[in-house]
TORKE-685830 format. One record per residue (C-alpha): residue in one letter; x, y, z. Coordinates in steps of 0.25 Angstrom, whole numbers, plus 5000, padded with zeros to 4 digits. Last residue first. Layout:
AXYZ
...
***
This chain:
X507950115058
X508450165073
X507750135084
X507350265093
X507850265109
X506650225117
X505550345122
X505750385137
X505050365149
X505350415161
X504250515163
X503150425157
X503350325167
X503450435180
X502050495175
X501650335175
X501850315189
X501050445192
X499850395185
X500050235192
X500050335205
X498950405201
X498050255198
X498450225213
X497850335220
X496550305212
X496350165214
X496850185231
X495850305231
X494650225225
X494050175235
X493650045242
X495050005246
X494849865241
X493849875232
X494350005225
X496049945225
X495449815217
X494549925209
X495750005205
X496649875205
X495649825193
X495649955186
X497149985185
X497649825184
X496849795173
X496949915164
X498349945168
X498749805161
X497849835148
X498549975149
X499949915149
X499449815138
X499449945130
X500949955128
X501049825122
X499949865111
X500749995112
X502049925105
X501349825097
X500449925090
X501450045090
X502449945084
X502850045072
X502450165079
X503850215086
X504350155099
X504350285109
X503250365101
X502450265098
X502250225111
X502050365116
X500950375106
X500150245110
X500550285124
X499950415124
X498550405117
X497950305126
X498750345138
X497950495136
X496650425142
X497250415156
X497550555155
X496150605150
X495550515159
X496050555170
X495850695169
X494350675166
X494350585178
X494950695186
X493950805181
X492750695182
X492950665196
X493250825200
X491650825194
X491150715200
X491550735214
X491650645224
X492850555216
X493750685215
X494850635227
X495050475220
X495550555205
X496450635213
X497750555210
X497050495197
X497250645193
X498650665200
X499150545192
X498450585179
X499050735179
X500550685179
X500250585168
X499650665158
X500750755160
X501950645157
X501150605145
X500950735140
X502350755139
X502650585135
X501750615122
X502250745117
X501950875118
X500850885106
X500850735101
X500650705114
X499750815118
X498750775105
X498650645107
X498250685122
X497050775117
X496650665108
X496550535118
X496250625129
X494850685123
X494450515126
X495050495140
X494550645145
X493150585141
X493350455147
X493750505160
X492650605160
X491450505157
X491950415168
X492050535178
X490650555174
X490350405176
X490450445191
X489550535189
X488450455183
X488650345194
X488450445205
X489650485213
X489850445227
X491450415227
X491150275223
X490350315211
X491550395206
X492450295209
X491750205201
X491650275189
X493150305191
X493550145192
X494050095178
X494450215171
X495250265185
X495750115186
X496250125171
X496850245172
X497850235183
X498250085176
X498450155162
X499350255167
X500050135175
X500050045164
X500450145152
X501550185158
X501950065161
X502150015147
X502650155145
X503950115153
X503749995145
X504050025132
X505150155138
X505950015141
X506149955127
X505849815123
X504349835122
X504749925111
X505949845104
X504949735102
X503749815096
X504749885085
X505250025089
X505150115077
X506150175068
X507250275068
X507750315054
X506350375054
X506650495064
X506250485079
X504950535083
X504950435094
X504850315086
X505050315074
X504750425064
X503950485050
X504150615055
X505450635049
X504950575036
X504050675033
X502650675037
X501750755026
X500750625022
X500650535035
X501550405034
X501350265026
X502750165026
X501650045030
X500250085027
X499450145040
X498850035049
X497549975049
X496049995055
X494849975047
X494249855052
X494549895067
X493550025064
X492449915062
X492849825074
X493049935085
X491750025084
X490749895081
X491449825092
X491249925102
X489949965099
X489449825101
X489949825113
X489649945118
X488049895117
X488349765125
X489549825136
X488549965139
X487249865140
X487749775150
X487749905158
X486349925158
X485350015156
X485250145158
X486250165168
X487250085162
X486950115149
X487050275151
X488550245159
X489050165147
X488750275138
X489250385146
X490650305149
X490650225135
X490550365129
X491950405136
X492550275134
X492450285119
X492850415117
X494150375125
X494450265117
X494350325105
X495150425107
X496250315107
X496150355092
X496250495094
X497450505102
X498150395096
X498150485084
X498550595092
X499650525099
X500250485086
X499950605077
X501050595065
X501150435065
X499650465062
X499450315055
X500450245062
X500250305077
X498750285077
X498950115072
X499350075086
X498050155092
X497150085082
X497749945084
X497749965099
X496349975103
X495549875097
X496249735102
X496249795116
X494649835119
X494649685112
X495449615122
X494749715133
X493449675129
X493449535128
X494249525143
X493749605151
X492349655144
X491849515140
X492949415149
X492949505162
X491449525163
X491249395161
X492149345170
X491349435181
X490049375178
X488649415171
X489049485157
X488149535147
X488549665144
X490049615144
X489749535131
X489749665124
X491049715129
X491549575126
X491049585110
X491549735109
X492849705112
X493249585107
X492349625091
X493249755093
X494649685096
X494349595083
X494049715074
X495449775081
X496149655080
X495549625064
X496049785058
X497249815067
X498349725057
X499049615057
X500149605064
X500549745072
X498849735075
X499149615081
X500149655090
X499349785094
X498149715098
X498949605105
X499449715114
X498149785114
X497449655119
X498249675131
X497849805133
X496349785131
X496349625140
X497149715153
X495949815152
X494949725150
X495549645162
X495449775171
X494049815167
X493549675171
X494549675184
X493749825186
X492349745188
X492949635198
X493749745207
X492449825206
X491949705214
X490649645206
X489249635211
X488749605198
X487749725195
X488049815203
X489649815201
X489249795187
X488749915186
X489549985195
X490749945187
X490149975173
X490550125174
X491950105177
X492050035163
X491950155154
X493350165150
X493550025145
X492749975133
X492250085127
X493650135124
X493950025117
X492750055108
X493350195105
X494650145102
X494150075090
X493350205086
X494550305086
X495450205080
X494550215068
X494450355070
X495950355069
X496350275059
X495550335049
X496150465052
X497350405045
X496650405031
X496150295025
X496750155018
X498150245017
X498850245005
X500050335008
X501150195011
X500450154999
X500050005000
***
């Protein structure tokens, strides 16, 4: 093929993206709002309610390895229509669960696999078709993600109330697939040797902006190299102090006397902040650069989830802080895709942040499920909270010593 015959142009990529990523988000960032339900229904420990968000969690990031490995091999277009059909068969069949295992195999497991399977090929193929934008294209394909989670939140909240929540998991369902499958089928990468019109060769780069006798780190040589899993960890503690804020905040609310609708406010504010985050911070990095903001980011999140416990009473200061948090927490999604880049180069970004992701799979079981261990044990939320800033503060110090790898020559 023509290196400058493209099968559609670039934006292509990222509506498509856009829509994938939007059904992913449906599948996590409402949950808090389901755990007094089922509390009510089942009887259930929050313990045993957050282990279900916990191994959907751990299932998505691992999926997104085996995502991102398979998409290196053959192609985005059949694991991401594959992921869809997963995803949006187990979050259907959650509607009509009647026993904890259930509940763990149709949204813990079924879910979370396909949840992974969709999110990293559109993500992985941002970088090489707007080599020019990285940040910013990631930016507004992991829009998706937040747009979907903040109309799951109201959505979800109006089922519940009116009829029932076995009826959020069976009509999402269906959407989920149809929006994940379809756009799957168009999905693929850029020709080989192809580049935006009007970039000259000294932009066409390796890694870290380097010029193109340097050339990109291969999969191997990445996970080989320190600075790789100093943002492995990274990503797990930032991940880990987001995750059992998502995972418990609606919960909170209502413990700290709020009605149910107000505490899905805080909800609806995290998931907003998450959403306009994914461009706004796309733009910062691109802007000031990607560690910069980083470092920033990450000082105002560990005082955030710091103060988070102390504003439970009253809706309003709850709201500001979770919209805080969630523009923060959010910002990781466009962040690591473009830092990963920029220290090894885009030519194994599927493998390379496929690996990197499994870190948020991890801090997706371990952050909610100790949140509500730590809740049931101390019965509130002031040990949870206290220990998601220290995992913030920790991940400040991370990204302050990390450095990008020495460039490979040609």
């Amino acid at each position: 093929m023509d290196p400058q015959k493209l099968p559609y142009p670039r934006w292509v990529i990222l509506v498509l993206g856009f829509f994938i990523n939007a059904a992913v988000g449906m599948t996590t960032y409402a949950w808090s709002l389901f755990i007094a339900p089922l509390q009510q229904e089942f009887g259930w420990s929050r313990t045993a309610i957050a282990l279900a968000f916990s191994i959907c969690c751990l299932c998505y990031g691992a999926a997104s390895f085996v995502a991102g490995r398979l998409t290196d091999r053959y192609g985005p277009k059949m694991v991401v229509f594959f992921g869809g059909l997963l995803l949006g068969c187990g979050f259907f069949l959650t509607g009509y669960i009647q026993e904890k295992w259930q509940l763990y195999l149709t949204y813990g497991l079924m879910s979370g696999c396909g949840a992974g399977l969709i999110y990293l090929p559109p993500v992985g193929l941002a970088p090489k078709w707007w080599p020019d934008r990285k940040a910013l294209a990631t930016g507004v394909i992991v829009l998706g993600l937040g747009i979907g989670s903040s109309l799951m939140a109201p959505v979800s909240n109006w089922i519940i109330e009116n009829l029932s929540w076995r009826y959020v998991f069976r009509y999402c369902g269906v959407i989920m697939a149809l929006i994940s499958c379809l756009p799957g089928l168009l999905l693929t990468a850029p020709p080989d040797g192809w580049s935006p019109h009007g970039r000259t060769d000294a932009d066409q780069s390796g890694a870290n902006g380097k010029p193109a006798r340097y050339r990109d780190y291969t999969y191997e040589e990445s996970i080989r190299s320190r600075q790789f899993w100093l943002l492995y960890l990274t990503y797990f503690f930032t991940a880990s102090a987001g995750l059992l804020v998502t995972g418990h905040i609606a919960a909170f609310g209502t413990d700290s006397g709020l009605t149910p609708g107000l505490a899905a406010g805080a909800v609806m504010a995290l998931t907003i902040t998450n959403a306009a985050t994914r461009i706004g911070s796309g733009y910062f990095a691109d802007r000031f650069g990607s560690k910069r903001y980083f470092t920033i980011i990450s000082l105002i999140q560990g005082a955030a989830l710091g103060a988070l416990y102390y504003t439970g009473s009253s809706p309003a200061l709850l709201w500001l802080t979770a919209a805080v948090i969630g523009w923060n927490y959010g910002a990781i999604f466009t962040l690591f895709p473009a830092l990963c880049v920029q220290f090894f180069g885009s030519g194994a970004q599927n493998s390379n942040y496929g690996l990197l992701f499994t870190a948020w799979g991890i801090a997706g079981f371990f952050g909610p499920f100790s949140g509500g261990f730590l809740r049931d044990m101390t019965g509130t939320y002031i040990t949870p909270f206290t220990m998601a800033s220290a995992l913030g503060f920790l991940a400040l110090v991370l990204v302050l010593i990390n450095r990008p790898p020495a460039p490979k020559e040609a």
